[in-house]
N, C-alpha and C positions, 0 to 999 in steps of 0.2 A: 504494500500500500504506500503512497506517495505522500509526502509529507506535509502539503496542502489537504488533500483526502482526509488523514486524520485529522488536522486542526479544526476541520469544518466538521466532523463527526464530534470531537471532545466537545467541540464550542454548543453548539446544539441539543447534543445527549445532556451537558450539564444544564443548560439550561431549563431545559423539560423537567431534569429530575429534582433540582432544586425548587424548581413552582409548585412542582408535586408535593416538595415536603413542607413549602412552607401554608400547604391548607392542612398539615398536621403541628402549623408553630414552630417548625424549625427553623435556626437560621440556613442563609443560604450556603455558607462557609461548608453544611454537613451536607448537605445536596452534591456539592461540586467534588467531595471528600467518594461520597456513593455513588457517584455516576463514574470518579475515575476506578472507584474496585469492580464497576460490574464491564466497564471496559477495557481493563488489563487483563493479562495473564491470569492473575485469582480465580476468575469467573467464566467469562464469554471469552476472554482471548482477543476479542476485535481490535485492539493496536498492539500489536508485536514487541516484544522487548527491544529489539534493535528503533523501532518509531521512538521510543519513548527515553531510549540512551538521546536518538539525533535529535528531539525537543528537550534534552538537559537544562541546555543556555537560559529555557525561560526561568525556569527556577533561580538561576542566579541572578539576572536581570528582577526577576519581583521581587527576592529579599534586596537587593537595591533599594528597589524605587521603596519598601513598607519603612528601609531603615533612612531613607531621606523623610517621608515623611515624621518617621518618628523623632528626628532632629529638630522637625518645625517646637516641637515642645520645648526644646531646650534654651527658648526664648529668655535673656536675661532677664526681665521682669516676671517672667514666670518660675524659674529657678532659685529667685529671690527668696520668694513666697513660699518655695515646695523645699527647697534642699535642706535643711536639716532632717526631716521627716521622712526624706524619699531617701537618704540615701544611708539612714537609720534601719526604713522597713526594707531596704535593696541584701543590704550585708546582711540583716537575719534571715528573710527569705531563702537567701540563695544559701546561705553558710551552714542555715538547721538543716536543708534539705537535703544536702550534702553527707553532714555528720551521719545523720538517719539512716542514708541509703548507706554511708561507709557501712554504719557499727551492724544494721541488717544482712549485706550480703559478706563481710566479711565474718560475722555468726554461722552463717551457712555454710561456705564454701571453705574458710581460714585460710585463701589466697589474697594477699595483698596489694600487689597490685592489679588483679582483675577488679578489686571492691572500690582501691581508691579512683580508677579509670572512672568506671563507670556510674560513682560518686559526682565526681566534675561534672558529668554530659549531667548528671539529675538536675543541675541550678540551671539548666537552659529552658526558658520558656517561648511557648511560638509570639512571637508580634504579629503574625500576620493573622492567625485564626481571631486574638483580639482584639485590633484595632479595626479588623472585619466587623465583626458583630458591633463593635461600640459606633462603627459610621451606618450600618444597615439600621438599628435601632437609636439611631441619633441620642445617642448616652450622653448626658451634660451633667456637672457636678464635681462634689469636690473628691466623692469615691472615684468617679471615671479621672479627673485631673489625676490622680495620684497612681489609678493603676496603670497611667500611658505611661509617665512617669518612670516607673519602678521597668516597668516590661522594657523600656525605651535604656538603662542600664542594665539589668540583669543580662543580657546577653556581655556586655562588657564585660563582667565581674568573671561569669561563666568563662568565657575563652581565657582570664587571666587565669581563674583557677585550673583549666583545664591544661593549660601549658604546665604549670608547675605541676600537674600532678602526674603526667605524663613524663616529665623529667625525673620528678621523685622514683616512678614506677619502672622506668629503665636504670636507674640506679640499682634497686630493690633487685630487679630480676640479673643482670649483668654487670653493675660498676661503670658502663662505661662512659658517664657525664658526667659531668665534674658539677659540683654546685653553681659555680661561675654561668655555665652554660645556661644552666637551670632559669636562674635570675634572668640572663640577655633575655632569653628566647622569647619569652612572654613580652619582656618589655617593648622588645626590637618589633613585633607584630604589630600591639598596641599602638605605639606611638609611631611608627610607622604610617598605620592609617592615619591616625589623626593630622600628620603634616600633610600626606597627599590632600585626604578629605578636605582639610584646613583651606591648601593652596585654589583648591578646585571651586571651592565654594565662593572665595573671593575673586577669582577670575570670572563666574555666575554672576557677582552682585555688582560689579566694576562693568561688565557688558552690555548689562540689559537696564542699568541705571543711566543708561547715553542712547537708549533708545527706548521709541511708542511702537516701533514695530511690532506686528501681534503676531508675524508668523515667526519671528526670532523668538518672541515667549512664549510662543508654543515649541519651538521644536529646539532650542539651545540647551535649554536645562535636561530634556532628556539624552541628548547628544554625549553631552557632558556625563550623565547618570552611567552611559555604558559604557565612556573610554575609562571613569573610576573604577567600576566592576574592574573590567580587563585590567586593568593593570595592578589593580588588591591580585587577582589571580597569580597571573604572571610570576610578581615579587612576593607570591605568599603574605601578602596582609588579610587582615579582614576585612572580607567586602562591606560585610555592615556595620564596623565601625567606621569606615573612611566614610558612605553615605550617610551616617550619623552626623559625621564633620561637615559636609558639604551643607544639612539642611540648617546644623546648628550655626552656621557661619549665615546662609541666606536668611534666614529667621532674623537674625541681628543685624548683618549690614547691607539688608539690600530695601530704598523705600519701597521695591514691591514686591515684595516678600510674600503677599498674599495673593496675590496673582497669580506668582510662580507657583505657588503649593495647588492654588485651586487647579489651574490647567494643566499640570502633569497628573494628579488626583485623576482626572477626567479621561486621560488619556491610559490609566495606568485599570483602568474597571477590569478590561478583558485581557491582560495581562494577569491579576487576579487571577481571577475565575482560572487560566488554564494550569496555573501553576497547582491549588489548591486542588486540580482534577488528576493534573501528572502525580501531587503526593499520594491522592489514592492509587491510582496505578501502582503506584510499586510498593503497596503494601503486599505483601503475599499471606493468603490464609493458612497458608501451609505452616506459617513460623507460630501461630497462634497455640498450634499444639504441642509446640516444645516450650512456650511458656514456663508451666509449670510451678514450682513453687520459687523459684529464683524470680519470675516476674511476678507476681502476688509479691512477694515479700518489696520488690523495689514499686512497686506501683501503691502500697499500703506506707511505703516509709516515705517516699517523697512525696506523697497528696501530705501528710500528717506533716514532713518538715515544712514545706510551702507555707503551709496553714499556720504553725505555731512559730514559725519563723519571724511570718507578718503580722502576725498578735502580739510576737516580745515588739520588733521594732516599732509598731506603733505603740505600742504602751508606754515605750520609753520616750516617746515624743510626746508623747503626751494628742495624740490626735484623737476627732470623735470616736464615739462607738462604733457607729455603722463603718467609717473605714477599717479599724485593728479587724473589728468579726466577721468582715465579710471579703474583702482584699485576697485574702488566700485562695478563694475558690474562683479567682480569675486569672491566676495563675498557674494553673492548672493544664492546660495546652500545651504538647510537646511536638513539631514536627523540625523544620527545614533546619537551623541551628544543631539541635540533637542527634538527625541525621547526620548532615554533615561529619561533626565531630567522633560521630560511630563509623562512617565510614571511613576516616581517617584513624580512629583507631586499628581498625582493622587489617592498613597496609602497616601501621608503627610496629602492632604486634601480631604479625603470623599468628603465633600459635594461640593464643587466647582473644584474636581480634573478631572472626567470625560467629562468638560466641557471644559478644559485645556487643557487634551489629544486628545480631538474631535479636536480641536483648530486646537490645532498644528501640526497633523495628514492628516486634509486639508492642510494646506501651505504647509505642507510637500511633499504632492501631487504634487502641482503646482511648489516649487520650483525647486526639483528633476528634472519634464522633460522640465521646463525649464531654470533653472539658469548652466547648462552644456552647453548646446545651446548657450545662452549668453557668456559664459568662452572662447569659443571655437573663434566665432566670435567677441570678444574682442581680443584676442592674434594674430589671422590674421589680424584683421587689424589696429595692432600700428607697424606688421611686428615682431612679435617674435614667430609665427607660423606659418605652409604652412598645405596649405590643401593637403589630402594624395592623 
């Protein structure tokens, strides 16, 4: 099948099947989640594994565009406002979640670095399945502020953690990384993006502030959006930190800031959608049955560390009730981040990486169709969303 073919089959089946679910209240995030398992390999087989390797690039391309838009928050007057609180409930969220999943699968298994690996990927939460649901059910508030917030960091936190535990875990298994290494690696990723993201976003805001041109605001920033991607690839940074940098820099220095977010928004709908269809595609049901009690146990410790994670740091900030008690169950979503990082475990370490990826690939499963569901019935009923 031809690569136009599919696009026009994925685009259409998700559509249908997401109208279908949402006259049983669902969002659309878990439509586009079911139309890609019943068109992949899992089910009906109708797009080929080899279709679905050669539409990879969109997946890298939409966490782009979710992590630029998640930089529009990082608006200095909004940061003002949130950062003690947010980056109080950011460090227990991701850090209880962690410990959880560590002291759970290392109980089980008594391998250490399998527990602590796949500890790190725990603190990753999807941005795209929430900031879905929160633009499909126009979620306003000061719960929604905090949980773009916390979502729009936790992925930072996550890939620091992830590099050093990855460094610890080849120490642990062979010697052969020096502590020195350990420290660079993460750092060198890290702020790596953040200077490209940085540069690129000011090139953005220096552009398009010397022109009214509308077809330069419509097509620059996302020009811009993919030569970032490629070359986070390339040089091995993170792509969604450098489009963090890009939004957080246009958020701040560009006077139209708001223009730029709404028109690539706009542009970026059915980008969405295929991405969110390609992540069900490559769920495979087949990993569901090795589950077992290794996924129960990480699927029962990271909901619980998420959860009490966000309850200690808002408690210590002292924020309302309704954000400490209900914050945790929107963070709950695990795809493209988590992936990622499982399938890069899995080339770091041969012999216990495909065991990582199966892992993760289950909860993946389970989180996806339902921690949107959860998101969704969270933000109706503290009252910062209305069902449509």
């Amino acid at each position: 099948m031809n690569t136009i073919l599919s696009l026009g089959i994925i685009s259409l089946t998700s559509i249908i099947v997401a109208k279908l679910l949402r006259k049983l209240k669902l969002p659309s995030v878990t439509g586009y989640l079911l139309a890609g398992l019943l068109l992949g390999p899992s089910i009906f087989g109708i797009i080929s594994q080899d279709s679905i390797k050669e539409l990879s690039f969109i997946s890298d391309l939409a966490l782009g565009l979710i992590a630029f838009h998640i930089g529009e928050n990082f608006e200095i007057s909004v940061i003002k406002k949130l950062a003690k609180k947010v980056l109080s409930i950011t460090f227990f969220e991701a850090f209880v979640a962690v410990v959880f999943v560590f002291i759970a699968l290392f109980t089980i298994t008594h391998e250490f670095a399998f527990s602590i690996v796949v500890a790190s990927i725990a603190a990753a939460t999807a941005p795209a399945a929430t900031i879905m649901v929160i633009k499909e059910y126009k979620a306003k508030g000061p719960l929604t502020d905090t949980l773009i917030s916390v979502v729009a960091l936790d992925d930072l936190v996550c890939i620091l953690l992830y590099s050093i535990s990855t460094a610890v875990a080849q120490i642990a298994l062979s010697g052969s990384l020096t502590v020195g290494e350990a420290i660079a690696k993460p750092l060198i990723e890290i702020f790596g993006a953040f200077f490209v993201g940085g540069a690129i976003g000011f090139i953005i805001s220096f552009l398009i502030k010397r022109t009214a041109n509308k077809e330069i605001l419509t097509l620059l920033p996302m020009s811009f959006i993919l030569l970032a991607v490629g070359i986070s690839i390339k040089f091995n940074l993170s792509s969604l930190l450098t489009c963090v940098a890009i939004g957080a820099v246009v958020a701040n220095f560009s006077p139209v800031s708001h223009k730029i977010f709404d028109t690539t928004e706009n542009l970026s709908t059915h980008i969405y959608l295929l991405f969110f269809t390609l992540s069900g595609m490559n769920l495979d049901l087949s990993i569901i049955k090795g589950l077992g009690i290794l996924g129960i146990a990480y699927l029962i410790s990271r909901s619980l560390g998420k959860m009490t994670g966000a309850y200690i740091g808002g408690s210590l900030t002292k924020v309302e009730p309704k954000i400490k008690n209900n914050l945790g169950f929107g963070l709950l979503p695990q795809a493209g981040v988590a992936i990622g990082l499982a399938s890069l475990a899995s080339t770091t370490f041969p012999e216990m990486g495909p065991r990582i990826l199966n892992l993760i690939m289950a909860s993946v499963f389970v989180y996806e169709l339902v921690g949107p569901v959860i998101s969704k019935r969270m933000l109706i009923r503290v009252g910062e969303a209305q069902e449509n």
